[in-house]
OpenMM code with the backbone's topology and positions (N, CA, C; nanometers):
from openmm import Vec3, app, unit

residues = "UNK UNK UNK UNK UNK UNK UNK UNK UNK UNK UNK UNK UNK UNK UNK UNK UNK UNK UNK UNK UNK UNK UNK UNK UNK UNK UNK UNK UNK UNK UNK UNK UNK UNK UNK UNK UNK UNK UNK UNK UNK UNK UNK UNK UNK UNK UNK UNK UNK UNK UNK UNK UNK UNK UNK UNK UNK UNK UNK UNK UNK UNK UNK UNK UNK UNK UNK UNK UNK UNK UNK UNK UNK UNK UNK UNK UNK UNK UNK UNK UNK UNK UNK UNK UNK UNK UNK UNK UNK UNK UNK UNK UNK UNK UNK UNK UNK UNK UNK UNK UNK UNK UNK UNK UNK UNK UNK UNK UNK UNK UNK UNK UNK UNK UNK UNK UNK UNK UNK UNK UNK UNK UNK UNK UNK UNK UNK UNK UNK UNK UNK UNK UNK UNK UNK".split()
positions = [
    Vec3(0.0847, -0.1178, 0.0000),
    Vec3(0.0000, 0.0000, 0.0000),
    Vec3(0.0890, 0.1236, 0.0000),
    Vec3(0.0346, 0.2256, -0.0306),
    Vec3(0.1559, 0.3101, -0.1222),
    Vec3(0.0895, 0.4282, -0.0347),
    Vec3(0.1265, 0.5361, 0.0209),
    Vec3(0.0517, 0.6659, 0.1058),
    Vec3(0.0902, 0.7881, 0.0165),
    Vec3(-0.0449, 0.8868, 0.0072),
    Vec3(-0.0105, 0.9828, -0.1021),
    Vec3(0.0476, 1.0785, 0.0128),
    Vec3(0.1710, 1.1809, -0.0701),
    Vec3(0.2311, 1.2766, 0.0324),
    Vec3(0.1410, 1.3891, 0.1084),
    Vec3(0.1832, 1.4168, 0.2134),
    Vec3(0.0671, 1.4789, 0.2892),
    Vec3(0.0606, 1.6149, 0.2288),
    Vec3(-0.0019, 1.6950, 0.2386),
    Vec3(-0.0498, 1.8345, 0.1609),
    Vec3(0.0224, 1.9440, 0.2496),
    Vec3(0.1117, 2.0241, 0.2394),
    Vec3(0.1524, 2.1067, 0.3240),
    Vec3(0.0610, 2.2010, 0.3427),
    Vec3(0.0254, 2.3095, 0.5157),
    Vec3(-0.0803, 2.3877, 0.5007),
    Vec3(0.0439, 2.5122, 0.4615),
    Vec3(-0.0506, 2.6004, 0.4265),
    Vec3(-0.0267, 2.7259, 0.3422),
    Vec3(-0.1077, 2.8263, 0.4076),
    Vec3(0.0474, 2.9127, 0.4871),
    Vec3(-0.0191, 3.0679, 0.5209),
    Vec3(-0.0924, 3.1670, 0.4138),
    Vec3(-0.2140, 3.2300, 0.4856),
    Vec3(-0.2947, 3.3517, 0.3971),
    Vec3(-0.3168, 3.3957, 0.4741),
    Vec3(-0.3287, 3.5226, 0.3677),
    Vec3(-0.4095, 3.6988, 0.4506),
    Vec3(-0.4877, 3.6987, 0.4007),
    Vec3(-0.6121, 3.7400, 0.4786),
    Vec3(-0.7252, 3.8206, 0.4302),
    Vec3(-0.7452, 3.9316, 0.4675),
    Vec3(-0.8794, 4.0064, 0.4121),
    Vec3(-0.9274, 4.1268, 0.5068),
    Vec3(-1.0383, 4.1150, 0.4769),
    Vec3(-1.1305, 4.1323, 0.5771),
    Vec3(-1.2932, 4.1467, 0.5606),
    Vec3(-1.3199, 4.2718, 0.5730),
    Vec3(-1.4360, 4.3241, 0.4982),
    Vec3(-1.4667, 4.4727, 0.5524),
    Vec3(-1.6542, 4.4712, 0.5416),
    Vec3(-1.6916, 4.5385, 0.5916),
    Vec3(-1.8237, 4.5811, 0.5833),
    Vec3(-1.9002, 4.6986, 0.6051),
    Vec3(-2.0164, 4.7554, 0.5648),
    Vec3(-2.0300, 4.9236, 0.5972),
    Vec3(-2.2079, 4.8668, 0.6000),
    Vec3(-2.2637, 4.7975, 0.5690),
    Vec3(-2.3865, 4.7464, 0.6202),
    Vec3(-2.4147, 4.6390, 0.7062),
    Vec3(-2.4441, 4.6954, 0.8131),
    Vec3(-2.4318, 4.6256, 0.9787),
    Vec3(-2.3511, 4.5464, 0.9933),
    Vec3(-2.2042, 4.5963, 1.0134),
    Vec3(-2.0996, 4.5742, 1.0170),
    Vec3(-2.0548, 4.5046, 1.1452),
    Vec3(-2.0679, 4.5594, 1.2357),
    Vec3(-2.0644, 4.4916, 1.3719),
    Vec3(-2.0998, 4.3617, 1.4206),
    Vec3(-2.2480, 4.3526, 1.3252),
    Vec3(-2.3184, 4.1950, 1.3223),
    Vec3(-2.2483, 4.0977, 1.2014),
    Vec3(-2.2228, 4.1407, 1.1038),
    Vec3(-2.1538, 4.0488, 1.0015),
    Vec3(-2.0223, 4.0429, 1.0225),
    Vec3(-1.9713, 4.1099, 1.0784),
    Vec3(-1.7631, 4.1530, 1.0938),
    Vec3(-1.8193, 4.0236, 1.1926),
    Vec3(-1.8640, 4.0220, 1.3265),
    Vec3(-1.8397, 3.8831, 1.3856),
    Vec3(-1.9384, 3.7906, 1.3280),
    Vec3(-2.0387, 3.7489, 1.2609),
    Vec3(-2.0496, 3.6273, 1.1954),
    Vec3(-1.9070, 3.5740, 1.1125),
    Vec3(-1.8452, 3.6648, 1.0819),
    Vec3(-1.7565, 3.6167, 0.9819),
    Vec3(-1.6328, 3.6008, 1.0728),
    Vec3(-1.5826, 3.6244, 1.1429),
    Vec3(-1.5038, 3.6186, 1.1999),
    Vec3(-1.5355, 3.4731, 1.2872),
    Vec3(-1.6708, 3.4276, 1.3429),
    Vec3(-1.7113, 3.3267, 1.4206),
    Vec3(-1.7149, 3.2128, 1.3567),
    Vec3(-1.7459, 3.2441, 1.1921),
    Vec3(-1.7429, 3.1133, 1.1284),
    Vec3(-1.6442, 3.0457, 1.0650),
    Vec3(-1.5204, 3.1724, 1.0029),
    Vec3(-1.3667, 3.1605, 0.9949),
    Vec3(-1.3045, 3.0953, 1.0815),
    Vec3(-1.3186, 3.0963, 1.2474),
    Vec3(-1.2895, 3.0622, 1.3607),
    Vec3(-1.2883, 2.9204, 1.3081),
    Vec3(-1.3974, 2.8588, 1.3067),
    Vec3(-1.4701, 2.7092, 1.3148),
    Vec3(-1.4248, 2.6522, 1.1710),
    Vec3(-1.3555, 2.7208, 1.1104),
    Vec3(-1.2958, 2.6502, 0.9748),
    Vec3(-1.1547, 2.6487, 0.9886),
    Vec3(-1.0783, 2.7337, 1.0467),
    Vec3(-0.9888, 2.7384, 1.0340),
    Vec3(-0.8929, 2.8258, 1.2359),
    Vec3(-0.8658, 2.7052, 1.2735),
    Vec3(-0.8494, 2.7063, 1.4358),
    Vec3(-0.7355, 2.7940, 1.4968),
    Vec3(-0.6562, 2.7942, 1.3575),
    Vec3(-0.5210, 2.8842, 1.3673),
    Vec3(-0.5484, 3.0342, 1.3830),
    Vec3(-0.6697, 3.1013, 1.3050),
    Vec3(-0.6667, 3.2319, 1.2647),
    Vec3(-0.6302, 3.2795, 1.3637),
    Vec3(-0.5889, 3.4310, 1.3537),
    Vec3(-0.5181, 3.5089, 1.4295),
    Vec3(-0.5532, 3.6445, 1.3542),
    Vec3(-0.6683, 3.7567, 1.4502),
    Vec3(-0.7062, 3.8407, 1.3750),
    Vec3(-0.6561, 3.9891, 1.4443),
    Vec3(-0.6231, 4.0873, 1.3621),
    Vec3(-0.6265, 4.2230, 1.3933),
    Vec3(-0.7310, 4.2644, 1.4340),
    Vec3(-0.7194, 4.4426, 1.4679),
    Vec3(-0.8692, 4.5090, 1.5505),
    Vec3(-0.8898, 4.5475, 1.4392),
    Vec3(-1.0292, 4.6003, 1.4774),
    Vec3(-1.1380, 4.6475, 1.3645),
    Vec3(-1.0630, 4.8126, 1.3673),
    Vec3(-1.0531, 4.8395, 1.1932),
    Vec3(-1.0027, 4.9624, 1.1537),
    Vec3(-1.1103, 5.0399, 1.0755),
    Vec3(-1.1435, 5.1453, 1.1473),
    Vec3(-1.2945, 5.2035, 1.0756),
    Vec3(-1.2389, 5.3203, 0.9378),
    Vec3(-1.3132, 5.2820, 0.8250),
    Vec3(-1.1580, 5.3887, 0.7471),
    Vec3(-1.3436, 5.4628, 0.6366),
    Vec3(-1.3217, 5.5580, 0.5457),
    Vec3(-1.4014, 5.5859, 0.5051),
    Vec3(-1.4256, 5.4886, 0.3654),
    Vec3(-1.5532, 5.5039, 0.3142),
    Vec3(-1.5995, 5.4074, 0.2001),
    Vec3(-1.5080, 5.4901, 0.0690),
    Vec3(-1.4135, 5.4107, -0.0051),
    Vec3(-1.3386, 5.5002, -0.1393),
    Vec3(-1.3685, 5.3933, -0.2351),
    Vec3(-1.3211, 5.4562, -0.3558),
    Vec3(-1.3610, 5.3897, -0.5073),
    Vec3(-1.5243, 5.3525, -0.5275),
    Vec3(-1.5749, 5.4624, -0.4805),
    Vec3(-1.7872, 5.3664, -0.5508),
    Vec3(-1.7821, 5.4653, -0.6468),
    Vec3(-1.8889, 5.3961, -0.7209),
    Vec3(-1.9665, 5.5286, -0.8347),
    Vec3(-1.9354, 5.6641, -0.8009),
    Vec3(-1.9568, 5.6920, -0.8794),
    Vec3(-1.9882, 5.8693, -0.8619),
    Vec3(-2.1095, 5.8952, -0.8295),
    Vec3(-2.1350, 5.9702, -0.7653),
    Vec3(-2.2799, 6.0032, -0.6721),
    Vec3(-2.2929, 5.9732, -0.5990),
    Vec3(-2.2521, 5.8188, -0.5840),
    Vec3(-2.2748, 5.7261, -0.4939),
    Vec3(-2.2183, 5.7728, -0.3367),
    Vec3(-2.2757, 5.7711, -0.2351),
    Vec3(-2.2376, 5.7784, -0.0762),
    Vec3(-2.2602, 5.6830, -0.0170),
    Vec3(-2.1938, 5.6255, 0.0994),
    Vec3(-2.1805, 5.4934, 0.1637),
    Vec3(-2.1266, 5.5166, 0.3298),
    Vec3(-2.1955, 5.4767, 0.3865),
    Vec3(-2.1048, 5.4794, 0.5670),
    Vec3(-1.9464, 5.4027, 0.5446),
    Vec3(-1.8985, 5.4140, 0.6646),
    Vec3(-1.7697, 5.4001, 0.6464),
    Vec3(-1.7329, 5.2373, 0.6866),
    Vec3(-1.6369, 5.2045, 0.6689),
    Vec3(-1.6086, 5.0420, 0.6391),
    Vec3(-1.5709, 5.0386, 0.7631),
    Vec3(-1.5545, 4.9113, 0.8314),
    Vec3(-1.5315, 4.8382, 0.9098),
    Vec3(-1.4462, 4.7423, 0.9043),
    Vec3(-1.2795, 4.7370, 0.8969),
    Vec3(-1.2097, 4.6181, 0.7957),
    Vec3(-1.1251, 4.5671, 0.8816),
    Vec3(-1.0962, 4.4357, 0.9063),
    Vec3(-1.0044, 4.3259, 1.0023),
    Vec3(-0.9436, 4.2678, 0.9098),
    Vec3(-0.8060, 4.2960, 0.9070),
    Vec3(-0.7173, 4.1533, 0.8456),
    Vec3(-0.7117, 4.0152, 0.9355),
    Vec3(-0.6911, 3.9425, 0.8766),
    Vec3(-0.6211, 3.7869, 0.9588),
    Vec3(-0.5441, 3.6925, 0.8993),
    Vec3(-0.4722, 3.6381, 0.9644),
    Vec3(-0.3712, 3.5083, 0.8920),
    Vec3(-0.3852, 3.4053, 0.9684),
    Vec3(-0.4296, 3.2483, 0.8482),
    Vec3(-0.4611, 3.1498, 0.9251),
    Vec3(-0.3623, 3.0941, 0.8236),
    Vec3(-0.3682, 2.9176, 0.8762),
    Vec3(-0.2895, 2.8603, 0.7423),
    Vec3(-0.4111, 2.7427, 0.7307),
    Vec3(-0.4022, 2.6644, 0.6078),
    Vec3(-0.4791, 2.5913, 0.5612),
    Vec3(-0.4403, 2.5051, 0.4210),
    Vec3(-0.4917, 2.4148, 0.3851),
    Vec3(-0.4733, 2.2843, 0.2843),
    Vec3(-0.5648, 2.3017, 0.1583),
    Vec3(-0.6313, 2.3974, 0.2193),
    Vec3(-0.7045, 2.4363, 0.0795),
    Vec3(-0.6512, 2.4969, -0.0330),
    Vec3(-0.7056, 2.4666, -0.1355),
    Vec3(-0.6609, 2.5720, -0.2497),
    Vec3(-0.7034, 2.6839, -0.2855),
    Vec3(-0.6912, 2.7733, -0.3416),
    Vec3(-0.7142, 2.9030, -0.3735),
    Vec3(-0.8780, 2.8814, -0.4723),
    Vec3(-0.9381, 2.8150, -0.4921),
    Vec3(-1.0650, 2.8282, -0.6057),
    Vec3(-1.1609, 2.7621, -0.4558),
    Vec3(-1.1257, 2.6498, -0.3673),
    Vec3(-1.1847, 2.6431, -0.2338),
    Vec3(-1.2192, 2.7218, -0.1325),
    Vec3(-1.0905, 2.8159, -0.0844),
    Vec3(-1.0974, 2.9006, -0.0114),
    Vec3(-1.2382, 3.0598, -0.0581),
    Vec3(-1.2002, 3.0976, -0.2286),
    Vec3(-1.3012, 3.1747, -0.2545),
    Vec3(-1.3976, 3.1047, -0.2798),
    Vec3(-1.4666, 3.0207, -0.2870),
    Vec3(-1.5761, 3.0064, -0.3135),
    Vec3(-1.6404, 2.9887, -0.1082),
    Vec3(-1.5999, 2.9559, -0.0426),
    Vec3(-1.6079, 2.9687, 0.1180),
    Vec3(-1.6309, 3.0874, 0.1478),
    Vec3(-1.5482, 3.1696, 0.0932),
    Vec3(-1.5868, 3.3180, 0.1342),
    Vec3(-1.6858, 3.3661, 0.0457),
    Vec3(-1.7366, 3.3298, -0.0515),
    Vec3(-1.8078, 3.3925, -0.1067),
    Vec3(-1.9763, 3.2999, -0.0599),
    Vec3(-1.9814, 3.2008, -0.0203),
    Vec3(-2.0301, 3.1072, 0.0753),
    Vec3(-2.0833, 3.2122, 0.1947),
    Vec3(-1.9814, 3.2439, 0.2429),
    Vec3(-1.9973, 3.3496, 0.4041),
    Vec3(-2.0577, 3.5113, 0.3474),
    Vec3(-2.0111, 3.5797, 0.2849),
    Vec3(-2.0438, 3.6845, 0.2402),
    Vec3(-2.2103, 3.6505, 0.1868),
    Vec3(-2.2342, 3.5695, 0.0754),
    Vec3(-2.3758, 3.5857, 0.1022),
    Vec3(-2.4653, 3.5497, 0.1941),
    Vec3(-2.4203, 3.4557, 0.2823),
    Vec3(-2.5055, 3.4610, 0.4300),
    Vec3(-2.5327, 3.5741, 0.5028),
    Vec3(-2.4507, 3.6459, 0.4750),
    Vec3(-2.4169, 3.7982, 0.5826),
    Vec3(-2.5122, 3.8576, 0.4462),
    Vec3(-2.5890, 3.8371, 0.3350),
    Vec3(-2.6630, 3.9011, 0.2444),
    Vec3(-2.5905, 4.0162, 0.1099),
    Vec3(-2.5008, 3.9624, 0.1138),
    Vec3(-2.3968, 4.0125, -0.0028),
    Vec3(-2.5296, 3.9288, -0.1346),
    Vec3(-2.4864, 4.0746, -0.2048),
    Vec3(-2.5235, 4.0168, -0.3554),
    Vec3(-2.4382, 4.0918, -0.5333),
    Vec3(-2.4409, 4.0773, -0.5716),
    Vec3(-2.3736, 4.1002, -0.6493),
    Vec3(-2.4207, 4.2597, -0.6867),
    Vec3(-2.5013, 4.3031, -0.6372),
    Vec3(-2.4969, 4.4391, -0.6834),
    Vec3(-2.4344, 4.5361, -0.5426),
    Vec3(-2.3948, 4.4899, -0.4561),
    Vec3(-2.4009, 4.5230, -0.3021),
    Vec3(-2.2704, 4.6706, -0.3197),
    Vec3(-2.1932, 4.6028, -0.4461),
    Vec3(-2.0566, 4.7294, -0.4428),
    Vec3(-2.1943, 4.8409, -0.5341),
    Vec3(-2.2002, 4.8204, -0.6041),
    Vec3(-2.2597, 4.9207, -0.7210),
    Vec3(-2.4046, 5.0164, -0.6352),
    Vec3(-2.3988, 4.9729, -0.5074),
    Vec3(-2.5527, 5.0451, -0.4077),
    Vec3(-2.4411, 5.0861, -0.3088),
    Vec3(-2.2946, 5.0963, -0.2663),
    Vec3(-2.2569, 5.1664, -0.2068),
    Vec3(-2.2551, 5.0761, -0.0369),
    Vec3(-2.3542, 4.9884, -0.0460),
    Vec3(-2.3745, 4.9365, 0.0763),
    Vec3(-2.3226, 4.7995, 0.0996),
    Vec3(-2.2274, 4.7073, 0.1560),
    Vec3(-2.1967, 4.5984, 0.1388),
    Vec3(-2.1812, 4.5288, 0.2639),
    Vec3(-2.2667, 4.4034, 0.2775),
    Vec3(-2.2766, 4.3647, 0.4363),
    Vec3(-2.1352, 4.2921, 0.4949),
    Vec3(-2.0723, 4.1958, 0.3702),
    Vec3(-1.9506, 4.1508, 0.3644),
    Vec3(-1.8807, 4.1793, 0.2417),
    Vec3(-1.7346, 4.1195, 0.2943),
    Vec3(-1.6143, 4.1677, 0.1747),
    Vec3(-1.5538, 4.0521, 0.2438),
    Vec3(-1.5140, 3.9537, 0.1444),
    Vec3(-1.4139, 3.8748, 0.2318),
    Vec3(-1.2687, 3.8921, 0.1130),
    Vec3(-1.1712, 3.9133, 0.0805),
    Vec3(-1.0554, 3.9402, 0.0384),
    Vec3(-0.9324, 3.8146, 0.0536),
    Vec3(-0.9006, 3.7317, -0.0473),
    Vec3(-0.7941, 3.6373, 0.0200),
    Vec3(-0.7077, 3.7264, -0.0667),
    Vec3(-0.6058, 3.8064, 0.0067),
    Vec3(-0.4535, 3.8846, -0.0481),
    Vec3(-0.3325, 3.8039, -0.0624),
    Vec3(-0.3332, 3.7152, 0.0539),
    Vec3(-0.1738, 3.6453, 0.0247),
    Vec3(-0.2277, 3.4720, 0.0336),
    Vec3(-0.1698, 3.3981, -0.0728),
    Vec3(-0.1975, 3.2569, -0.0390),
    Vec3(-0.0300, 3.2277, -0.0523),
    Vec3(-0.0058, 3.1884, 0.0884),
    Vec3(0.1792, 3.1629, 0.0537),
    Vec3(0.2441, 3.2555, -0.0143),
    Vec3(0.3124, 3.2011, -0.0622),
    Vec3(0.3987, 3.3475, -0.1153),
    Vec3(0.3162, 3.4522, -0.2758),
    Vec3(0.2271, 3.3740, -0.2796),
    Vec3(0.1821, 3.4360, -0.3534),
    Vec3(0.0591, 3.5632, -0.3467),
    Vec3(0.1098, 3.6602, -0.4078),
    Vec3(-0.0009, 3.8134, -0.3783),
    Vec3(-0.1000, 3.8155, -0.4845),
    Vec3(-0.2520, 3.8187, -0.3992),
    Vec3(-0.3087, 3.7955, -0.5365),
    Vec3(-0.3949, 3.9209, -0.5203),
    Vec3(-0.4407, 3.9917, -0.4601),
    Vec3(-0.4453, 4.1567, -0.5147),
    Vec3(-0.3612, 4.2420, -0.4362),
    Vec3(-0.2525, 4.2673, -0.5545),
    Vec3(-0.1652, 4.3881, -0.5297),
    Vec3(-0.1874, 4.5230, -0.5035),
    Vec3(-0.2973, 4.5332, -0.6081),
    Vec3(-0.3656, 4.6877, -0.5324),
    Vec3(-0.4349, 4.7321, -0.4135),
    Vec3(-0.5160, 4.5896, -0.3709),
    Vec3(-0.5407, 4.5923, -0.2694),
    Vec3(-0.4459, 4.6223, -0.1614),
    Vec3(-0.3242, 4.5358, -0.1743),
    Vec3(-0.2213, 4.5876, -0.0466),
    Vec3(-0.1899, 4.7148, -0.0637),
    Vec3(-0.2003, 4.8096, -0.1393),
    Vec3(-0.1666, 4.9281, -0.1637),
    Vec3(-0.2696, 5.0009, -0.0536),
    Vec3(-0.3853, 4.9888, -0.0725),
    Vec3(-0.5098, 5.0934, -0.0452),
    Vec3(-0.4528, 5.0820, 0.1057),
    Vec3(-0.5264, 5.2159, 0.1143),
    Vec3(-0.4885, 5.2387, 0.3224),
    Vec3(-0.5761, 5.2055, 0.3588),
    Vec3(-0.6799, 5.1682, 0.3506),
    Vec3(-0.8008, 5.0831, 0.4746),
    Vec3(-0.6980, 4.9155, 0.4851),
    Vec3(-0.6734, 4.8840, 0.3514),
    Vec3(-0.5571, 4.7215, 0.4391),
    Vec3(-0.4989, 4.7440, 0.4981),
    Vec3(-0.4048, 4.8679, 0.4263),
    Vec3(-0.2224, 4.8739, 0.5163),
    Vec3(-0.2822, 4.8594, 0.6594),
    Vec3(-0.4308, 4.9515, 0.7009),
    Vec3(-0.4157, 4.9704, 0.8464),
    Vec3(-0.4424, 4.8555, 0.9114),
    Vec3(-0.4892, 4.7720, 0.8251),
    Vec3(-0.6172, 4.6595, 0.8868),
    Vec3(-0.5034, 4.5563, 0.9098),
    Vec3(-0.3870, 4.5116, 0.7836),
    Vec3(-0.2562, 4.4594, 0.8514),
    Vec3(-0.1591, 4.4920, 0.9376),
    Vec3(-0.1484, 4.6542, 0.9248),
    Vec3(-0.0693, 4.7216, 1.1050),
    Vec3(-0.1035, 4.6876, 1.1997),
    Vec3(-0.2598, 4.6932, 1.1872),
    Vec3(-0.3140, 4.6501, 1.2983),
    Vec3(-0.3124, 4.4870, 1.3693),
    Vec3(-0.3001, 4.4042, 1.2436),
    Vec3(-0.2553, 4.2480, 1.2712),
    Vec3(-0.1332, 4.2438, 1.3305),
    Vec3(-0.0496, 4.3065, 1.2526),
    Vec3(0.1235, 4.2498, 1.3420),
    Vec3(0.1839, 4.3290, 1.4604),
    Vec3(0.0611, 4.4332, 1.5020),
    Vec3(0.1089, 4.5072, 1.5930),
    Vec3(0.0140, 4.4876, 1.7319),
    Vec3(-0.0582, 4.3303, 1.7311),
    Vec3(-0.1356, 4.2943, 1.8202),
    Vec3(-0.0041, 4.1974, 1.9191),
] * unit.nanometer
topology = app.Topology()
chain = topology.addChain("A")
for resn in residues:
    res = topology.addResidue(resn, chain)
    for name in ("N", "CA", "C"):
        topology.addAtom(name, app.Element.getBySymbol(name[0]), res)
């Protein structure tokens, strides 16, 4: 009998954010991340203003937590989980384009790999990861 090699887990960042009842979905999501993944390790909540919507468009201000867990999943698993969690919290696909969004779940780093770069740019992350490594 022959044993397949074991799967190494693989550190990631995320960041969640929310600006429609944020307080109640920031911890659903955070409670159910918990129960998937035992490692996470999350920053404080960084309240930053809503940037990049439509024009016209006005929005309350975000609510955004980074975290780093590690895990065996792959990258097409992991988003479809978060996108799993985000519509429980009542995300829908028009939720950016109304200014109002109950979840945001973001996977930025899977191992060494960066998979939105611009995202690490914007200052609602930088703070939301300051805020991770400076817990």
């Amino acid at each position: 009998m022959t044993s397949s090699p074991a799967v190494q887990p693989v550190a990631c960042l995320i960041c969640i954010g929310a600006n429609q009842h944020p307080e109640a979905n920031l911890s659903m999501a955070v409670s159910t991340l918990a129960d998937v993944f035992p490692d996470i390790r999350w920053g404080e909540t960084v309240i930053t203003p809503a940037e990049g919507l439509p024009s016209g468009i006005t929005a309350p201000d975000y609510y955004n937590r980074a975290a780093t867990f590690s895990t065996t999943m792959d990258i097409a698993a992991l988003k479809s989980l978060f996108k799993e969690i985000e519509k429980a919290c009542g995300r829908t696909v028009s939720s950016k384009s109304t200014g109002l969004v109950p979840l945001d779940i973001d996977l930025l780093r899977y191992g060494s790999q960066i998979l939105k770069p611009n995202d690490m740019k914007s200052t609602y992350v930088r703070q939301a990861i300051a805020s991770l490594f400076s817990c």
